[in-house]
mmCIF file of the N, C-alpha and C atoms, coordinates in Angstrom:
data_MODEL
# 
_entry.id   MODEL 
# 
loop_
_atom_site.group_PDB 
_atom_site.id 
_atom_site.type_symbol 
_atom_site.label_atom_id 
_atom_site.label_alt_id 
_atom_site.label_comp_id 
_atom_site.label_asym_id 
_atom_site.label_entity_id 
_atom_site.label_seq_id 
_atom_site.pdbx_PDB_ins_code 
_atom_site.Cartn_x 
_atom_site.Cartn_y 
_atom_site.Cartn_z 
_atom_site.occupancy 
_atom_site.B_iso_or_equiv 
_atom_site.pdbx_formal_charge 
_atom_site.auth_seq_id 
_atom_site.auth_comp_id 
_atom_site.auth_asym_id 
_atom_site.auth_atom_id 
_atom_site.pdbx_PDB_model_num 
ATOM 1   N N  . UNK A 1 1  ? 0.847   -1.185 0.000  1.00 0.00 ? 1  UNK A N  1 
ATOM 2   C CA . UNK A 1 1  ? 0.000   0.000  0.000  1.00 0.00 ? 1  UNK A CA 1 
ATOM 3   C C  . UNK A 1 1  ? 0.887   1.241  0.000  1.00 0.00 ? 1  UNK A C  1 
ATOM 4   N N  . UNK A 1 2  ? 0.304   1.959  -1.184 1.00 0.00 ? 2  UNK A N  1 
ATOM 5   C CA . UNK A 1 2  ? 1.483   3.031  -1.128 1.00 0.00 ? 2  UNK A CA 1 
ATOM 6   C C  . UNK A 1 2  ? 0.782   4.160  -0.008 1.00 0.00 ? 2  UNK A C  1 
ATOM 7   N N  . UNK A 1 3  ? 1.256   5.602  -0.271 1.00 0.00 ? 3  UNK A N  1 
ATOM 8   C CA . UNK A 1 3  ? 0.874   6.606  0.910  1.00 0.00 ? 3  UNK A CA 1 
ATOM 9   C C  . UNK A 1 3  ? 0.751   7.760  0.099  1.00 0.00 ? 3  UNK A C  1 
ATOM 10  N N  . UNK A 1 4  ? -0.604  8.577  -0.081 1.00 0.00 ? 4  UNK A N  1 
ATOM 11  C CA . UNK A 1 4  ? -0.659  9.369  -0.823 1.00 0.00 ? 4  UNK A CA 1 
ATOM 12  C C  . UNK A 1 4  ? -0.156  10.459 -0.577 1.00 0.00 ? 4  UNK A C  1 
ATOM 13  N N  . UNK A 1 5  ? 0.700   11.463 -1.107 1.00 0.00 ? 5  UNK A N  1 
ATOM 14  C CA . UNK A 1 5  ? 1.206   12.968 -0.644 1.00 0.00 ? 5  UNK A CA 1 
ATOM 15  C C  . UNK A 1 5  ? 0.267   13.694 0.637  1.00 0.00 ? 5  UNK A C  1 
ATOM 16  N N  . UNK A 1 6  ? -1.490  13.833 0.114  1.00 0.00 ? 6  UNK A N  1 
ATOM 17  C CA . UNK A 1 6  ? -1.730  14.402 0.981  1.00 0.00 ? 6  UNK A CA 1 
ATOM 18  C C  . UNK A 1 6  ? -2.252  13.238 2.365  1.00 0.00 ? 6  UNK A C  1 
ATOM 19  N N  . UNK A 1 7  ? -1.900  12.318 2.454  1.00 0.00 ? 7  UNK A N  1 
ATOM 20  C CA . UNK A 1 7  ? -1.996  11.509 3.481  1.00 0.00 ? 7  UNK A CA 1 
ATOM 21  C C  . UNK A 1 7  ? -0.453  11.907 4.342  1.00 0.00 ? 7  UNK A C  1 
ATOM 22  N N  . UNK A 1 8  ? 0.609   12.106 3.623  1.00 0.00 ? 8  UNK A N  1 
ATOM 23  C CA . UNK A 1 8  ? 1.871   13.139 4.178  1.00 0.00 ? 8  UNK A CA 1 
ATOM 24  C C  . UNK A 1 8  ? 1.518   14.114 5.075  1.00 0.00 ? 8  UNK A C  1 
ATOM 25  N N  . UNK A 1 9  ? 1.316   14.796 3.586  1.00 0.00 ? 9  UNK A N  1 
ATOM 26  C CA . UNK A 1 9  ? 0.879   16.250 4.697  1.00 0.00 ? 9  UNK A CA 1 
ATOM 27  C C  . UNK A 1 9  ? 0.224   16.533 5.790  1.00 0.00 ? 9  UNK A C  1 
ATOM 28  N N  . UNK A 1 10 ? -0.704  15.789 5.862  1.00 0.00 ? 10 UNK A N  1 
ATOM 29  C CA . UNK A 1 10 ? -1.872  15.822 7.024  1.00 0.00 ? 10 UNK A CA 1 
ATOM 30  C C  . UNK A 1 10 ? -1.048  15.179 7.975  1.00 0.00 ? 10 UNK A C  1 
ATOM 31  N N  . UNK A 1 11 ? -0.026  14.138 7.847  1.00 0.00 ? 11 UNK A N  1 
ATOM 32  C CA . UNK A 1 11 ? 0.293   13.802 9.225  1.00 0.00 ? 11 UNK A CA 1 
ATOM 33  C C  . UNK A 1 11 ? 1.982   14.750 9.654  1.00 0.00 ? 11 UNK A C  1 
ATOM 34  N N  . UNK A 1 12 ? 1.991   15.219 8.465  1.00 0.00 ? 12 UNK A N  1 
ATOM 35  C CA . UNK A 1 12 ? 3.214   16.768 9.055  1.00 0.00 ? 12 UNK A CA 1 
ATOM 36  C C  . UNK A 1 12 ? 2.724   17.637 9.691  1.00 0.00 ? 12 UNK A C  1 
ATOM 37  N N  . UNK A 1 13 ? 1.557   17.851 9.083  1.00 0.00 ? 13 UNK A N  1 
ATOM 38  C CA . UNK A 1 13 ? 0.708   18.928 9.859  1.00 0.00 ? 13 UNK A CA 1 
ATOM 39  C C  . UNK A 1 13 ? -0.039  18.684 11.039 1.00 0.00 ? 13 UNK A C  1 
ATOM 40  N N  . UNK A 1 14 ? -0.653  17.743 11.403 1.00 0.00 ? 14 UNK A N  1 
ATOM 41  C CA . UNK A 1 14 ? -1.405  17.152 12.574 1.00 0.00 ? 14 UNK A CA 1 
ATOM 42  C C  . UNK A 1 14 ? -0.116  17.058 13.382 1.00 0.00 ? 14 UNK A C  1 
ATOM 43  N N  . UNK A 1 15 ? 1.139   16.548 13.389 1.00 0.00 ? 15 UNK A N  1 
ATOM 44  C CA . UNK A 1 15 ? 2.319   16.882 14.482 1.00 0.00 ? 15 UNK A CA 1 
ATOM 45  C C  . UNK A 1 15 ? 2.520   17.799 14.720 1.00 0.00 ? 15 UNK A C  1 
ATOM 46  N N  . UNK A 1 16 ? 2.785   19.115 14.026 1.00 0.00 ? 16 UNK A N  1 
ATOM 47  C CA . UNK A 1 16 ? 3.191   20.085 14.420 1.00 0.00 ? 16 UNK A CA 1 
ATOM 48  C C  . UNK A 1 16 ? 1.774   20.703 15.026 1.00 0.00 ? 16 UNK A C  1 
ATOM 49  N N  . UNK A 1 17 ? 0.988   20.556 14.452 1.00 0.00 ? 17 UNK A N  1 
ATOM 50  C CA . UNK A 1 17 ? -0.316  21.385 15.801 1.00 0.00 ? 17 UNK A CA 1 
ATOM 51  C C  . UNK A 1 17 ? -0.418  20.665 16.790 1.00 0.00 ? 17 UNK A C  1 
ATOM 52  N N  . UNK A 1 18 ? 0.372   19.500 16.951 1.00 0.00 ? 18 UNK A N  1 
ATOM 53  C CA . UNK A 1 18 ? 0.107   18.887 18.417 1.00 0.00 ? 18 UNK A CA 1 
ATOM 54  C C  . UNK A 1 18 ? 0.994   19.373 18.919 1.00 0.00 ? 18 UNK A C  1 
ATOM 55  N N  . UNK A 1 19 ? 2.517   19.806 18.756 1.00 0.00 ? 19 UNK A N  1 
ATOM 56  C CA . UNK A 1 19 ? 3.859   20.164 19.212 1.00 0.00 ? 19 UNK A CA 1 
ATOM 57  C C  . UNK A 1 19 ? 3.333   21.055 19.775 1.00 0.00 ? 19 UNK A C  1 
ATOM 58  N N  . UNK A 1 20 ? 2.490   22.669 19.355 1.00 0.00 ? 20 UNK A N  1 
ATOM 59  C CA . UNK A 1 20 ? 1.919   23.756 19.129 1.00 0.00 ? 20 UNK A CA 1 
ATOM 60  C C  . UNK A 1 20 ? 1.222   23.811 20.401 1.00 0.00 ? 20 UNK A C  1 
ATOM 61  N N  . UNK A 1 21 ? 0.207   22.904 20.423 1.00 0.00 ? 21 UNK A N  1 
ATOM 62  C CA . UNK A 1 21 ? -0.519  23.106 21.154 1.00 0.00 ? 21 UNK A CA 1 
ATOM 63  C C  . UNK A 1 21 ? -0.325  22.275 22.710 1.00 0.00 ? 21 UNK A C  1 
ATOM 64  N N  . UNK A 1 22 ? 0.229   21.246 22.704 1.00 0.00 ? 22 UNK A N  1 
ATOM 65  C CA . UNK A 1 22 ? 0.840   21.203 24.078 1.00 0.00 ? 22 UNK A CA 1 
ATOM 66  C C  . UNK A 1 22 ? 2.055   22.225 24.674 1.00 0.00 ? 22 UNK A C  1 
ATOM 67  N N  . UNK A 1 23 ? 2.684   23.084 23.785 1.00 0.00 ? 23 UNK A N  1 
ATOM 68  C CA . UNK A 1 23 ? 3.173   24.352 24.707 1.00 0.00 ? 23 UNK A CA 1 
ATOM 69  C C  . UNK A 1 23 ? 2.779   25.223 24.844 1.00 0.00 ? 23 UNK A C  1 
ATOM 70  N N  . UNK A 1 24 ? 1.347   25.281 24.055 1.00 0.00 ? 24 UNK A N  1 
ATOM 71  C CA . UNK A 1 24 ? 0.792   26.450 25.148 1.00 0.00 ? 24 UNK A CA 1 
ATOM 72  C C  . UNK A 1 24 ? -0.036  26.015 25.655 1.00 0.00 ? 24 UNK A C  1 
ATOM 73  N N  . UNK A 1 25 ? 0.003   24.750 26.389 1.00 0.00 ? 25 UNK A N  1 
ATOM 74  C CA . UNK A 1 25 ? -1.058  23.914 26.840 1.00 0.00 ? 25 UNK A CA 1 
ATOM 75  C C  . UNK A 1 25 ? -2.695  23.870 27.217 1.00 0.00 ? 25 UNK A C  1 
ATOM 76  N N  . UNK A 1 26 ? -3.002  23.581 25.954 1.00 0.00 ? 26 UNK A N  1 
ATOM 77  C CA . UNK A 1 26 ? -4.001  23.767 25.728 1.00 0.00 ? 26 UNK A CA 1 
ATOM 78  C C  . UNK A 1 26 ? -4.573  22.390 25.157 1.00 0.00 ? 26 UNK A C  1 
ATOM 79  N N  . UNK A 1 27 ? -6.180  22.099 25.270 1.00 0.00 ? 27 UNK A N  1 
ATOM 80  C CA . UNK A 1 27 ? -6.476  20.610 25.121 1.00 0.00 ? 27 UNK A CA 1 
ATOM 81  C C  . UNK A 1 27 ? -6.808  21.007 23.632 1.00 0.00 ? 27 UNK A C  1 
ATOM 82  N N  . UNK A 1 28 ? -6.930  19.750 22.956 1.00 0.00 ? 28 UNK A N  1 
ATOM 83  C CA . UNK A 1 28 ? -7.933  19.727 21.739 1.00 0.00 ? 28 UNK A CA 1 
ATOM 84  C C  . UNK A 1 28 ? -8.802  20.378 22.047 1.00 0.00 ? 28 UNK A C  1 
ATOM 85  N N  . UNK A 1 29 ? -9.807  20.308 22.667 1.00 0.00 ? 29 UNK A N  1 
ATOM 86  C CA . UNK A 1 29 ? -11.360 21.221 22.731 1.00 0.00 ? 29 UNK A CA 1 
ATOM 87  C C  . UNK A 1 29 ? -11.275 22.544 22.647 1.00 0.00 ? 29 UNK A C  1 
ATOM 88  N N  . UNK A 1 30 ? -10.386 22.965 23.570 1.00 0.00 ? 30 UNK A N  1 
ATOM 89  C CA . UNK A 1 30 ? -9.798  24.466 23.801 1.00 0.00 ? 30 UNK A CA 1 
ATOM 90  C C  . UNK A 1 30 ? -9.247  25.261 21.877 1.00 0.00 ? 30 UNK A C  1 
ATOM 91  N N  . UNK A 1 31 ? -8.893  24.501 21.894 1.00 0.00 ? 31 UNK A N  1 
ATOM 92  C CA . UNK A 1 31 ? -8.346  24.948 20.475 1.00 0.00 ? 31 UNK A CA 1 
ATOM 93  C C  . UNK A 1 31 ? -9.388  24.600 19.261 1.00 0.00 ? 31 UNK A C  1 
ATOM 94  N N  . UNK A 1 32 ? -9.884  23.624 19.645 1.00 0.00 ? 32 UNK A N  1 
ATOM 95  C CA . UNK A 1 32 ? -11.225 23.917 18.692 1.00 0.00 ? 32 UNK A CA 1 
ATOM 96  C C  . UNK A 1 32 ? -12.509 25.003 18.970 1.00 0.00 ? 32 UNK A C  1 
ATOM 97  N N  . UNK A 1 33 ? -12.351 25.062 20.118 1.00 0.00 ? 33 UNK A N  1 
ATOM 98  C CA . UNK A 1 33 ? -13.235 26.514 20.639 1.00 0.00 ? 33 UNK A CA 1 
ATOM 99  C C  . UNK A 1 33 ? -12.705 27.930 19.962 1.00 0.00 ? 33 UNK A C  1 
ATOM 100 N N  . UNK A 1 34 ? -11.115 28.223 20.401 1.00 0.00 ? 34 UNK A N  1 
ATOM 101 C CA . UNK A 1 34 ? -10.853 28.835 20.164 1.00 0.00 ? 34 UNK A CA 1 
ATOM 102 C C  . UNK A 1 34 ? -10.670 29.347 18.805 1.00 0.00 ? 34 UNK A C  1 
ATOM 103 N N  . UNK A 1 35 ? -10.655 28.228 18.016 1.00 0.00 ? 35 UNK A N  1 
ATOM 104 C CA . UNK A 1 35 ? -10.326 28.556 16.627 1.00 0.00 ? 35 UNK A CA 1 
ATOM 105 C C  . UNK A 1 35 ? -12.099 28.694 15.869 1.00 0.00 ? 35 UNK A C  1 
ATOM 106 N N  . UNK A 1 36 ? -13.072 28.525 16.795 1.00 0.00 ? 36 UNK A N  1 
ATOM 107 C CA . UNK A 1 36 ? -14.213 28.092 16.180 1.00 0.00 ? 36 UNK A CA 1 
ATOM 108 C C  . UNK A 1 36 ? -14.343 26.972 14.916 1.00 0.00 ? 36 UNK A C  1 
ATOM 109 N N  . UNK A 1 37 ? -13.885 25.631 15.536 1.00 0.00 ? 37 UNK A N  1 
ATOM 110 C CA . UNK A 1 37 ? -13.812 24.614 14.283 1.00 0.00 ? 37 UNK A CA 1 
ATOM 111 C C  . UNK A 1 37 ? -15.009 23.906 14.500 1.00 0.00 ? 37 UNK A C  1 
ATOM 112 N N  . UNK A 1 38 ? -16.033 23.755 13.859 1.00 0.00 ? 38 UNK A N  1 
ATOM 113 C CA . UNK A 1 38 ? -16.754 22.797 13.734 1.00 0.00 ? 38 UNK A CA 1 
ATOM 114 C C  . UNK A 1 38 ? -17.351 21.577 13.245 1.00 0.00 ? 38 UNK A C  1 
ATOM 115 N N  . UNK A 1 39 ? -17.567 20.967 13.584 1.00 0.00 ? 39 UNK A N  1 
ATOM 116 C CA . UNK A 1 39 ? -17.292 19.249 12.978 1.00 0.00 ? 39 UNK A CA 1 
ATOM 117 C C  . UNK A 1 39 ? -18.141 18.216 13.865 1.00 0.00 ? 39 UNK A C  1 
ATOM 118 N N  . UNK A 1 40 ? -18.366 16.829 13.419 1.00 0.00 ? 40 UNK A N  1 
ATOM 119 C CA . UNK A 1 40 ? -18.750 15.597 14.438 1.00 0.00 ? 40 UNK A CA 1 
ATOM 120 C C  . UNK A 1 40 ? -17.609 15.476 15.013 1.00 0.00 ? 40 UNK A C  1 
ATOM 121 N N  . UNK A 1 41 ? -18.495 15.063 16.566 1.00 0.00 ? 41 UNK A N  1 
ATOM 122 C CA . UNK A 1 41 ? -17.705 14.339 17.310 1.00 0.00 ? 41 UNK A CA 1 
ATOM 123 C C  . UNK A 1 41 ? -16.446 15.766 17.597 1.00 0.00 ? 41 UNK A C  1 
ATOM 124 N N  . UNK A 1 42 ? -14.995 14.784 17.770 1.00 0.00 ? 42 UNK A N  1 
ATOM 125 C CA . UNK A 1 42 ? -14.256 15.828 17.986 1.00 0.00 ? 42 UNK A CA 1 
ATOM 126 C C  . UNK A 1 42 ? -13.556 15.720 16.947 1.00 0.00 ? 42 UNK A C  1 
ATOM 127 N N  . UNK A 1 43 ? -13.886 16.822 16.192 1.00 0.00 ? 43 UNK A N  1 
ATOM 128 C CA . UNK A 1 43 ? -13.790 17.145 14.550 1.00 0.00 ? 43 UNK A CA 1 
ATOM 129 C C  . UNK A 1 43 ? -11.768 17.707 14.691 1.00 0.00 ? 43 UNK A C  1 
ATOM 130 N N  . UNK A 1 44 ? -11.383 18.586 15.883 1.00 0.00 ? 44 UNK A N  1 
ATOM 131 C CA . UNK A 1 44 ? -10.094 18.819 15.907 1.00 0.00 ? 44 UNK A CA 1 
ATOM 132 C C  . UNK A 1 44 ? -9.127  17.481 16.314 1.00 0.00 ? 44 UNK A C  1 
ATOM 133 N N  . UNK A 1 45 ? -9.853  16.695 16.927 1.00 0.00 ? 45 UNK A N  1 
ATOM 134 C CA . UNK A 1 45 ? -8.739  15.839 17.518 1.00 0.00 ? 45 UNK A CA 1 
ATOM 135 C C  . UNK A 1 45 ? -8.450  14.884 16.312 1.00 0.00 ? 45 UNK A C  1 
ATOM 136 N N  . UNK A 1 46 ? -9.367  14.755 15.422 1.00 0.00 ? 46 UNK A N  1 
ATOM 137 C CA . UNK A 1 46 ? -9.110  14.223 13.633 1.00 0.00 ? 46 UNK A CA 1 
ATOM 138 C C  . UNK A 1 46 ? -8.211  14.678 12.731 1.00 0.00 ? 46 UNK A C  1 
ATOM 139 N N  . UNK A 1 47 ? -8.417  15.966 13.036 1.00 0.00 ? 47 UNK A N  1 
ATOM 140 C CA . UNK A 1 47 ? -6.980  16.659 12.323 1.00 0.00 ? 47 UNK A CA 1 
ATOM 141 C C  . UNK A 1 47 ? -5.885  16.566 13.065 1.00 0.00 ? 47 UNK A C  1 
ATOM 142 N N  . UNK A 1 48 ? -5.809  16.702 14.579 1.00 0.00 ? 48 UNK A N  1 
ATOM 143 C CA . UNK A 1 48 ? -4.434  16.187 14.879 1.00 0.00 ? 48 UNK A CA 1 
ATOM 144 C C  . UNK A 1 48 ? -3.851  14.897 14.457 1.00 0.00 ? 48 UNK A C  1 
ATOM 145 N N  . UNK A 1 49 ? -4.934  13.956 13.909 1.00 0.00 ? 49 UNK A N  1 
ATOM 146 C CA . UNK A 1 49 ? -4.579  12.365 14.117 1.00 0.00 ? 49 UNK A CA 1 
ATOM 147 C C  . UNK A 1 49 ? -4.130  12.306 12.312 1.00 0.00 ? 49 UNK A C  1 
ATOM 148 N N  . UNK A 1 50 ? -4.404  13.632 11.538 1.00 0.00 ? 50 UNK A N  1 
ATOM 149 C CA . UNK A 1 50 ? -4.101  13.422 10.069 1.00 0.00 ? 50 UNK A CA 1 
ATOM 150 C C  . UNK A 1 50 ? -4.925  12.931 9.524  1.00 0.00 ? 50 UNK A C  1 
ATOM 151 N N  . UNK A 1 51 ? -6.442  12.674 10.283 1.00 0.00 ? 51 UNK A N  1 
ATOM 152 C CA . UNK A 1 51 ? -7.464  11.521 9.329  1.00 0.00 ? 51 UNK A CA 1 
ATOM 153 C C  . UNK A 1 51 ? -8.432  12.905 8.535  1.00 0.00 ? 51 UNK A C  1 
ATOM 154 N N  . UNK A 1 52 ? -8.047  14.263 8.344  1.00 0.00 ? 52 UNK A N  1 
ATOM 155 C CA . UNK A 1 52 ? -8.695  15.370 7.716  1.00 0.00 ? 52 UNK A CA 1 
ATOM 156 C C  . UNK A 1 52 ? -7.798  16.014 7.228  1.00 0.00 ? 52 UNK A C  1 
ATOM 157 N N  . UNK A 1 53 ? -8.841  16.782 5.546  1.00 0.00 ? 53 UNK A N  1 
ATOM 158 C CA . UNK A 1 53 ? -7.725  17.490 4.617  1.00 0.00 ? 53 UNK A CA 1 
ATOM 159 C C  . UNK A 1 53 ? -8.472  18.924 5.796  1.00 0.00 ? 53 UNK A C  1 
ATOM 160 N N  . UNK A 1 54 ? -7.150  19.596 5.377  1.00 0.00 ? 54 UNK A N  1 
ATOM 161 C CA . UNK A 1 54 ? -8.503  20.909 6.386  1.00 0.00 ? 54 UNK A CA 1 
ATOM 162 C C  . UNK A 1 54 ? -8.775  21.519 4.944  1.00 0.00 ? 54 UNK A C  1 
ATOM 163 N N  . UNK A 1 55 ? -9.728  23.123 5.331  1.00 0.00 ? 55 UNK A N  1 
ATOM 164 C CA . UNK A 1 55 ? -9.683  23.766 4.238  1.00 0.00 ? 55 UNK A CA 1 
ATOM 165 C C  . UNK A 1 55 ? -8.655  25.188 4.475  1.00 0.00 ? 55 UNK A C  1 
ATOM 166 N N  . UNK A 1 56 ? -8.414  25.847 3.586  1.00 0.00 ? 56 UNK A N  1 
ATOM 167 C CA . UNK A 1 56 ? -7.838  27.128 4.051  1.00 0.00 ? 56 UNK A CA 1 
ATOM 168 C C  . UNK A 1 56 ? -8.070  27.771 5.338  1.00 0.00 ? 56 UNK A C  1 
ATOM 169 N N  . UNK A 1 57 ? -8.997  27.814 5.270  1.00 0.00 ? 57 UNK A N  1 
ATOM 170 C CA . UNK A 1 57 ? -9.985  28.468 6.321  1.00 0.00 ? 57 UNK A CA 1 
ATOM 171 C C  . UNK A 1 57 ? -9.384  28.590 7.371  1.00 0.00 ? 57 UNK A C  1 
ATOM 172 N N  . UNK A 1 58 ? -10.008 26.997 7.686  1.00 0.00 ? 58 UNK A N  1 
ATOM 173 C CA . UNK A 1 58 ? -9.456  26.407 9.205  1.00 0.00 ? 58 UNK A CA 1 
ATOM 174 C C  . UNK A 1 58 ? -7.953  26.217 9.268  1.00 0.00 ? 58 UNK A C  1 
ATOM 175 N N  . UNK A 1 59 ? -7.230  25.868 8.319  1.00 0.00 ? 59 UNK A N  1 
ATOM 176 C CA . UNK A 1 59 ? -5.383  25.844 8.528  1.00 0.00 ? 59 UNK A CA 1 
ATOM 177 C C  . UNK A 1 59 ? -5.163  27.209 9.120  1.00 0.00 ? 59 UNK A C  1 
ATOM 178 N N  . UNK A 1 60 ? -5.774  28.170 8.445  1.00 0.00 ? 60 UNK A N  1 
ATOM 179 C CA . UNK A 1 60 ? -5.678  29.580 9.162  1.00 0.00 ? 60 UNK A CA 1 
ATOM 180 C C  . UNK A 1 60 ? -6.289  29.671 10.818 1.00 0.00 ? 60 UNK A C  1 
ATOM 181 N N  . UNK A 1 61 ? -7.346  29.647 10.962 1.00 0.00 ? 61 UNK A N  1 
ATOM 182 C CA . UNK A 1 61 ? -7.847  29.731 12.389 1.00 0.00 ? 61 UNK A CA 1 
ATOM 183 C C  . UNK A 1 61 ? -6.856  28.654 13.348 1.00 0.00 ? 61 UNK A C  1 
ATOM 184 N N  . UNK A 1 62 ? -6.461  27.834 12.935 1.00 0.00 ? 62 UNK A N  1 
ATOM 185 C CA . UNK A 1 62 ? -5.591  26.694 14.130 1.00 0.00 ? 62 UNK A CA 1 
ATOM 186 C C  . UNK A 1 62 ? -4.327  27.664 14.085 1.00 0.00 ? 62 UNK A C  1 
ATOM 187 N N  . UNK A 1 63 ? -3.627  28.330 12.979 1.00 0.00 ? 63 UNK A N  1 
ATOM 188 C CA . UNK A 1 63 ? -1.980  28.626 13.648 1.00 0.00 ? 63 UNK A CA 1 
ATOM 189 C C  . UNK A 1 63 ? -2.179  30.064 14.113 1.00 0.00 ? 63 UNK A C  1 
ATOM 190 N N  . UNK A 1 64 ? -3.459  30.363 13.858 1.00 0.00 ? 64 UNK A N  1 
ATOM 191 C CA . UNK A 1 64 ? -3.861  31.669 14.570 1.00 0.00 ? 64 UNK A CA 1 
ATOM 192 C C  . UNK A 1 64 ? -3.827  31.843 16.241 1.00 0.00 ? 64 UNK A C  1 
ATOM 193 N N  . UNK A 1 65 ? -4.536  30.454 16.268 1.00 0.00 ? 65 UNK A N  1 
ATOM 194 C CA . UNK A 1 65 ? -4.646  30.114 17.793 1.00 0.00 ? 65 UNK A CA 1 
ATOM 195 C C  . UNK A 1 65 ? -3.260  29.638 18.777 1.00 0.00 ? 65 UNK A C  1 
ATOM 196 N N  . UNK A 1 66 ? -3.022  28.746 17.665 1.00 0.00 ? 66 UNK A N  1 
ATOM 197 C CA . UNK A 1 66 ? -1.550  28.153 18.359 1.00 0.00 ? 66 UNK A CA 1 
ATOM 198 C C  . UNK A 1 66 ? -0.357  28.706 18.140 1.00 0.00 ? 66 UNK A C  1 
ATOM 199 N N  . UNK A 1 67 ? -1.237  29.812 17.520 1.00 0.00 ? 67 UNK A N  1 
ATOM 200 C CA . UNK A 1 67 ? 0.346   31.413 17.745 1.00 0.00 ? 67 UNK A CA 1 
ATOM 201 C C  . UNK A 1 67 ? 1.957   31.049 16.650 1.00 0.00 ? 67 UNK A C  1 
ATOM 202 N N  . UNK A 1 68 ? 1.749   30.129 15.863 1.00 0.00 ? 68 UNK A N  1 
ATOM 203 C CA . UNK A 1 68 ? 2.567   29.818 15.025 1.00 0.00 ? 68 UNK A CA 1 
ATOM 204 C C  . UNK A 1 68 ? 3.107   30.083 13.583 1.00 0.00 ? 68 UNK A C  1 
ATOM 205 N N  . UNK A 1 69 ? 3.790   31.022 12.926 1.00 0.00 ? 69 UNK A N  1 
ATOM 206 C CA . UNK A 1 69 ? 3.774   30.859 11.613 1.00 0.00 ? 69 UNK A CA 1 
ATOM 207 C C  . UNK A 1 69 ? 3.475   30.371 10.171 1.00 0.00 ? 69 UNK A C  1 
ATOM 208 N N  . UNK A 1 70 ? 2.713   30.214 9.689  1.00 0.00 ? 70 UNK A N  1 
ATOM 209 C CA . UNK A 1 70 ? 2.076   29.009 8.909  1.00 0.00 ? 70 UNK A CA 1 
ATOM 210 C C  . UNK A 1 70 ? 3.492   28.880 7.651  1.00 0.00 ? 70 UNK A C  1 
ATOM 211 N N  . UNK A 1 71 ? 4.614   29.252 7.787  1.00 0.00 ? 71 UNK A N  1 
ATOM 212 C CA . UNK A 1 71 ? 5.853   28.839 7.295  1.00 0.00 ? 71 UNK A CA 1 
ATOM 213 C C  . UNK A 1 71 ? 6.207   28.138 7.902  1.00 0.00 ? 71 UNK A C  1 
ATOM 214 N N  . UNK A 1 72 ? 6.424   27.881 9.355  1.00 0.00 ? 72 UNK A N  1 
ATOM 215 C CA . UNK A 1 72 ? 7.294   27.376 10.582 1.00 0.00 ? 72 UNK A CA 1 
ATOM 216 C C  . UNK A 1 72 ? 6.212   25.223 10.090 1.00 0.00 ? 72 UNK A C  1 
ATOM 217 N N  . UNK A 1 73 ? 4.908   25.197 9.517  1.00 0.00 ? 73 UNK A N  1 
ATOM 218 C CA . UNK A 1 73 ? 3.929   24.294 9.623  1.00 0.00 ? 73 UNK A CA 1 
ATOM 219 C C  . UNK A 1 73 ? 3.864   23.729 8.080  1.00 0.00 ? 73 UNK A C  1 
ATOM 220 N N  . UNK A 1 74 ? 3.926   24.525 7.219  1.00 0.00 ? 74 UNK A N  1 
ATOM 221 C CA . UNK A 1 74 ? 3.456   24.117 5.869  1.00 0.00 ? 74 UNK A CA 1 
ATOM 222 C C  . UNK A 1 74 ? 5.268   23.300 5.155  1.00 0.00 ? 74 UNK A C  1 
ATOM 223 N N  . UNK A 1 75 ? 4.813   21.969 5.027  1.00 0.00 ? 75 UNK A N  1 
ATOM 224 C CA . UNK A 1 75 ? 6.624   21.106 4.255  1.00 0.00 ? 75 UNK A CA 1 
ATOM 225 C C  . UNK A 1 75 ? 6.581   22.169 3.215  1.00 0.00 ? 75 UNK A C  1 
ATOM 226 N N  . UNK A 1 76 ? 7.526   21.712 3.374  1.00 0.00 ? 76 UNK A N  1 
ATOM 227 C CA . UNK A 1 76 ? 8.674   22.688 1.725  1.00 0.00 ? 76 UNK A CA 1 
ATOM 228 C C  . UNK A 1 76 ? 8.251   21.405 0.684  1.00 0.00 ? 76 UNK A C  1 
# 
């Protein structure tokens, strides 16, 4: 089974918002509040796990929250 690029990305990106967000310690929920993400279930703790493409949108509202550069998050 191969691994599709954006099956990559999502799990580059779901690490680094977890890195993110345990130093400014903050839970999943908190950061889905804060970012206003909405979804089933716990729609943020899916994107940490890489099992979601996000959309612009929301890639924006999460490094907004978790105070991060979206250079410092997005692979080269």
């Amino acid at each position: 089974m191969t691994t599709r690029p954006s099956e990559n990305i999502n799990k580059e990106l779901s690490s680094k918002f977890k890195t993110a967000r345990e130093k400014l310690g903050l839970t999943q929920e908190e950061v889905a509040k804060l970012a206003e993400i909405k979804g089933k279930g716990n729609y943020y703790a899916k994107i940490e796990r890489g099992e979601i493409n996000l959309t612009i949108k929301n890639l924006h509202k999460i490094i907004k929250v978790l105070k991060i550069d979206a250079s410092e998050i997005l692979p080269s």
